[in-house]
Every structure is written in structure tokens, then in C-alpha cells.
C-alpha positions in Angstrom: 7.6 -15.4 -47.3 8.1 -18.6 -44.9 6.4 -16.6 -42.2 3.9 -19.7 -41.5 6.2 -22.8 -42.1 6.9 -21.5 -38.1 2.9 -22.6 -36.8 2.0 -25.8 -35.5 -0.3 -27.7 -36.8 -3.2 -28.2 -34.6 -2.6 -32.0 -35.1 0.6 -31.0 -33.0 -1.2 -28.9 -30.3 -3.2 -31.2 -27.5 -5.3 -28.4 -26.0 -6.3 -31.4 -23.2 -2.9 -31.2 -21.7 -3.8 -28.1 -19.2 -6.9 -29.9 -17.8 -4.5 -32.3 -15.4 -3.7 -28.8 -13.9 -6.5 -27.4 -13.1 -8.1 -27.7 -9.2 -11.1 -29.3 -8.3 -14.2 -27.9 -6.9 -13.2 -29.2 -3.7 -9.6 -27.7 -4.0 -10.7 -24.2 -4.5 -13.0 -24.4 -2.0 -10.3 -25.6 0.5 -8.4 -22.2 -1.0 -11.1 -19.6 -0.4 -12.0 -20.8 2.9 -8.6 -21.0 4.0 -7.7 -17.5 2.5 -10.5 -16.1 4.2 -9.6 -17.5 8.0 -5.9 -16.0 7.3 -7.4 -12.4 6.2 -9.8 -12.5 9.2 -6.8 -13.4 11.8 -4.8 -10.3 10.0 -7.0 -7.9 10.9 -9.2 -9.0 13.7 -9.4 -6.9 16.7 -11.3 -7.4 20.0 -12.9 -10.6 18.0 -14.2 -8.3 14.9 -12.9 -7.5 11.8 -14.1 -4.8 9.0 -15.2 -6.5 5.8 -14.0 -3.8 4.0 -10.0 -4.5 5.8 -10.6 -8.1 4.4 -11.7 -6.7 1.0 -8.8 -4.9 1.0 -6.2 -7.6 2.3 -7.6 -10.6 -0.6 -8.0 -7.7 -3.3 -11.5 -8.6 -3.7 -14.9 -6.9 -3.4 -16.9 -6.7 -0.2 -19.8 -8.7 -2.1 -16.6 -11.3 -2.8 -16.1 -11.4 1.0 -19.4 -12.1 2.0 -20.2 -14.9 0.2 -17.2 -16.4 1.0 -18.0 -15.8 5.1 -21.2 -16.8 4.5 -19.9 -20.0 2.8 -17.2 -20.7 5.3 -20.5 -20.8 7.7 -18.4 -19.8 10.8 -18.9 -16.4 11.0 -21.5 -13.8 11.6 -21.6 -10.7 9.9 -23.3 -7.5 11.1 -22.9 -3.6 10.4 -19.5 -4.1 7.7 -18.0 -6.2 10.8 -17.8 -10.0 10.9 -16.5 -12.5 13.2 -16.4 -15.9 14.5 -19.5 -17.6 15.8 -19.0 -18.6 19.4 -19.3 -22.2 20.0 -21.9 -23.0 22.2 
């Protein structure tokens, strides 16, 4: 009924076009560790913060958060509490 005369050919459709868009490692990396420092100054108190407040504030899981403190490498994390390592 002239229902596919409508599709593209697949000839037409370059599925390689989205790749130029899509971050780097190093990119996202940048990203995580800079969401992370913004969360931590939101809710940081007395030099602490809850794990579970920054959970909370990047809409992640407390696992999530973890890793990503223990990949920023700048921050201790004790008892659901992190914060920043003083610099000695």
C-alpha cells in the first residue's frame, strides 16, 4: 500500500555519523570527577559529607559514588562519610 516507499535505504543511512559525538575516555573522566567535587561542596559540612546525600544529589547509587571518590583519589571515605584528604 506504499507504506515502505517512505524507509531509507540503509545505503542512505551512515550509522558512523554519531561516533564524531561521542566523548572520550578522558572526557568523561574529566565529567565524573568534576561532578563528584561539585556534589561533595553541596553538601559538605564541618569537612564531611554523607555518601548517601551525594547518592542522592548525582542520582546514582552509593556503590556509583565510591568508585568514583575512590577514582578521584582525593578523598577518604569512612563510616557512609567521605572527605577530602588533607594535604600534608
Amino acid at each position: 500500500v506504499g507504506v515502505l516507499k517512505d524507509l531509507t535505504p540503509e545505503s542512505e543511512y551512515d550509522w558512523r555519523r554519531n561516533f564524531s559525538k561521542r566523548k572520550t575516555n578522558e572526557e568523561r573522566k574529566k565529567d565524573r570527577v568534576s561532578s563528584i567535587e561539585t556534589a561533595y561542596s553541596a553538601g559538605e559540612i564541618d569537612g564531611k559529607c554523607s555518601i548517601a546525600d551525594i547518592a542522592e544529589y548525582l542520582g546514582v547509587t552509593e556503590k556509583t559514588v565510591r568508585n568514583r571518590l575512590k577514582e578521584h583519589g582525593n578523598f577518604w571515605i569512612e563510616d557512609g562519610e567521605c572527605g577530602l584528604k588533607s594535604k600534608q
